[in-house]
C-alpha positions in Angstrom: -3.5 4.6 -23.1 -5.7 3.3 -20.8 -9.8 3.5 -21.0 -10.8 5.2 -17.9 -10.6 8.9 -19.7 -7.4 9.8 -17.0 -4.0 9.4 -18.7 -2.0 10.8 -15.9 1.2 8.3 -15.3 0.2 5.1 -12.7 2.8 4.6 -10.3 2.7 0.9 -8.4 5.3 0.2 -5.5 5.9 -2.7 -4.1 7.9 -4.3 -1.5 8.6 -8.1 -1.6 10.6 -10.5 0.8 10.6 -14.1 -0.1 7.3 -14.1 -2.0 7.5 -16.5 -4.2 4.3 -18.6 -3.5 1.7 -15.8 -4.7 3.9 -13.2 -6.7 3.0 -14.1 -9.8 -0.6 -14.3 -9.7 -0.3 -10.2 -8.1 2.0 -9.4 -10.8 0.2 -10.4 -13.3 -3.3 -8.9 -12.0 -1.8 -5.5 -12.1 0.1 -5.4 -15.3 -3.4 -6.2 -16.9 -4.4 -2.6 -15.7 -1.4 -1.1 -16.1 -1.1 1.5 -19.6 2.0 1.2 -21.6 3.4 4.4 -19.5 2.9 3.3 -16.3 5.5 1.6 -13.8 5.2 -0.9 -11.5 8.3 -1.1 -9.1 9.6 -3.6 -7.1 11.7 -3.4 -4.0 13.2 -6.5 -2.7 14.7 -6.8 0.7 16.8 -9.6 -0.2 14.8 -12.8 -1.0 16.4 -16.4 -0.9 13.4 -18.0 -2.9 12.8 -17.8 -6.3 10.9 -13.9 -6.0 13.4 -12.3 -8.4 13.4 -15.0 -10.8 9.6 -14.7 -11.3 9.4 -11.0 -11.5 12.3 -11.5 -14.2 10.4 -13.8 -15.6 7.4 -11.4 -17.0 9.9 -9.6 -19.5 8.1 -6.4 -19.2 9.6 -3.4 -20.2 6.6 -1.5 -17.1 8.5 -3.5 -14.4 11.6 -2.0 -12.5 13.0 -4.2 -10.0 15.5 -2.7 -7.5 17.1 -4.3 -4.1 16.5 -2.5 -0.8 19.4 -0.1 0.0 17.7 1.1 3.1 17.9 -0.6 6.2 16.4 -4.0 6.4 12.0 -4.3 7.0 9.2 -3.8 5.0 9.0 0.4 6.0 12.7 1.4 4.6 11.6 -1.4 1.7 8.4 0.7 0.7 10.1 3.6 0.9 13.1 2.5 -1.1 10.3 1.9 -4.2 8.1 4.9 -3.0 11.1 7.2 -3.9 11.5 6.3 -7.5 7.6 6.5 -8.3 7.4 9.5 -10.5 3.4 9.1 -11.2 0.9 11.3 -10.5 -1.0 9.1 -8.7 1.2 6.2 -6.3 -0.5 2.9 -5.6 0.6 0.5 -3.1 0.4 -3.2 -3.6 1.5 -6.3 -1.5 3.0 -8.9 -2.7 0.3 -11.8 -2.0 -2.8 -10.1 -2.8 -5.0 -9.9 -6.7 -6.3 -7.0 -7.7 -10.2 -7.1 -9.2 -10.4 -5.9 -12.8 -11.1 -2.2 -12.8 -9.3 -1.7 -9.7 -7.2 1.1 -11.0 -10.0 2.8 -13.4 -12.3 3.1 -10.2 -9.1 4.4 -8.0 -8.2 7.0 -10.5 -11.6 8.5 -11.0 -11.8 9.1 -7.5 -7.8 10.1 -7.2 -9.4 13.0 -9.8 -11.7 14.9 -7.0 -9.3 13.2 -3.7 -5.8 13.4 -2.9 -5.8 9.8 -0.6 -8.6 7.2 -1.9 -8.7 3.8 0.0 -10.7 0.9 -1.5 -12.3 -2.2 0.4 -10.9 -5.3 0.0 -12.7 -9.1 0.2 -10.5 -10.7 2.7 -9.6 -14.7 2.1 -7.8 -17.3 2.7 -4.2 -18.4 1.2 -6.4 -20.5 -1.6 -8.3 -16.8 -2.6 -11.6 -18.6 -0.3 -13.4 -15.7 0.6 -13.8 -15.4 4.6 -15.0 -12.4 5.0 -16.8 -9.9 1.8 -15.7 -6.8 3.8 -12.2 -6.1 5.4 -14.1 -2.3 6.1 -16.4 -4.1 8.2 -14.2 -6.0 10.0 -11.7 -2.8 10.7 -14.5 -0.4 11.3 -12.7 1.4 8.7 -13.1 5.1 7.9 -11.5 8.9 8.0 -10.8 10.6 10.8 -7.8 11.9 12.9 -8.3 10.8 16.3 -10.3 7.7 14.8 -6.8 6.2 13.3 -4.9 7.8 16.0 -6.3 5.2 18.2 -6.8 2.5 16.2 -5.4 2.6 12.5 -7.5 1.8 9.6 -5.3 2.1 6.6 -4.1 -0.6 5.1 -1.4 -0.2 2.8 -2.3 -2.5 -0.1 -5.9 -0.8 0.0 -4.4 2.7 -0.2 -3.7 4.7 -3.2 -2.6 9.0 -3.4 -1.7 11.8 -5.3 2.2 12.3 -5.7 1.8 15.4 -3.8 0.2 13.4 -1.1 4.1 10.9 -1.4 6.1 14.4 -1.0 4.7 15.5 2.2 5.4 11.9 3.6 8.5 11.2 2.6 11.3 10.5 4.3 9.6 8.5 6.8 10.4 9.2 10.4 13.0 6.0 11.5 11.1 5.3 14.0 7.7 5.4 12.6 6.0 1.7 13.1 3.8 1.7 9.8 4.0 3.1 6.7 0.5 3.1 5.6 -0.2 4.6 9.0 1.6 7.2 8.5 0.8 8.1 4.8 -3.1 8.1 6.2 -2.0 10.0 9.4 -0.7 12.5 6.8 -3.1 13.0 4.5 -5.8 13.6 7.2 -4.0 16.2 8.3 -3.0 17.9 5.0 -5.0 16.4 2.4 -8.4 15.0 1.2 -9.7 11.4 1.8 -11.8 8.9 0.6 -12.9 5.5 1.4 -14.7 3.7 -1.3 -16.9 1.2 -0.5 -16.6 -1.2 -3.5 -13.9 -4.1 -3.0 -11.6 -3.6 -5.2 -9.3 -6.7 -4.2 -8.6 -9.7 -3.0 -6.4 -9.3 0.5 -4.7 -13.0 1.0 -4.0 -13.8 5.0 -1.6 -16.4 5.3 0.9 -17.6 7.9 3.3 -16.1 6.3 1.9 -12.4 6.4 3.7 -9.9 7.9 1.2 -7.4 9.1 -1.7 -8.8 11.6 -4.2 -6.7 10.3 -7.3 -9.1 10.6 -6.3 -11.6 12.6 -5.8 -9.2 15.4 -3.2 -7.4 17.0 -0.1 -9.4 18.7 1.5 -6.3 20.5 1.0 -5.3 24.3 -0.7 -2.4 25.3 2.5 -0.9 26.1 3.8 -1.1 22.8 0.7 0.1 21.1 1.3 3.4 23.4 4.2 4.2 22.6 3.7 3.8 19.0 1.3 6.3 19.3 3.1 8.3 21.0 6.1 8.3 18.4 3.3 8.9 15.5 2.0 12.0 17.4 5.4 13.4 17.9 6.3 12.8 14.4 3.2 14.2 12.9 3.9 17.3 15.0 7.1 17.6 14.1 5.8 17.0 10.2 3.5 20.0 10.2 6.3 22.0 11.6 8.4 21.8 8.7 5.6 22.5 6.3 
């Protein structure tokens, strides 16, 4: 039982793809805030390093590790782990970053009055060299429909949300770009949000990352219209079938 005064089961879904070089040190921060109830699972979209071999490696029983089925990329990988969470509350987690000690006492308080909470994160360097206190501040981030219509400010590994929060999500639209996009995109519609100010990790950028969150935006301005035209359409279509 954990000593935040919320027992409610802590889901923690990950995706991983060859991440071998930080994986461990993630692992491990989370596990220390994991209960014995909880669940942290793993999807892995077919790694050729040694990823599977160190999340073997930690023995522990709160760990389920599971191979993509879904088409190949990190949004069918999420999802592939997102559908086997059976928490009340769902926290996403990236492979390369370290979670701050009380990250998930802090998330669940909030998680008790919101249905999407968000944290801050220090943003650093591949040695955990701090280069900037404030990835809010550097994103602008915040609620708001038309706000992250325009320009997204949830970031996955920041993000955690009520199960109920997962259901109306879930399955993600095939041709949706982002899934912590759409997860936000959703809950400002349908649910309550939060953004806490407090850091509540460390968020790694590397060469190797996959998402180009601070070091800016590699897609043409054609491309970033019609993904927002597809999430539009999608979210449309999502309110529809409520």
């Amino acid at each position: 039982m954990r000593g935040d005064g919320f027992n409610a089961m802590i889901s923690v879904c990950m995706a991983t793809y060859n991440g071998e070089k930080y994986i461990h040190c993630q692992i491990a921060s989370i596990l220390k805030q994991l209960a014995s109830d909880d669940e942290l699972i793993i999807s892995d979209d077919g790694s050729s390093d040694g990823t599977l071999s160190i999340i073997e490696g930690f023995c522990d029983s709160r760990i389920s590790s599971i191979c993509n089925v879904g088409a190949p990329g990190l949004l069918f990988n999420i999802e592939n782990a997102l559908r086997l969470a059976q928490g009340k509350y769902v926290f996403l987690a990236d492979q390369d970053d370290v979670w701050l000690p009380g990250r998930i006492a802090e998330m669940t308080s909030a998680l008790h009055e919101f249905d999407v909470v968000v944290s801050d994160a220090i943003v650093t360097d591949q040695y955990l060299t701090v280069t900037h206190p404030s990835l809010f501040q550097l994103l602008g981030s915040g609620s708001g429909i038309i706000k992250n219509l325009i320009k997204n400010t949830y970031v996955g590994c920041c993000m955690a949300f009520r199960k109920t929060v997962l259901e109306a999500a879930l399955p993600f639209p095939q041709d949706t770009p982002m899934h912590d996009w759409w997860i936000g995109m959703i809950g400002e519609l349908n649910f309550s949000i939060c953004f806490l100010r407090r850091p509540l990790l460390y968020y790694r950028r590397h060469d190797a990352n996959l998402s180009c969150t601070v070091f800016g935006s590699k897609y043409a301005i054609k491309q970033k219209f019609v993904w927002r035209y597809v999430m539009s359409k999608n979210l449309i279509r999502r309110q529809l079938e409520f």
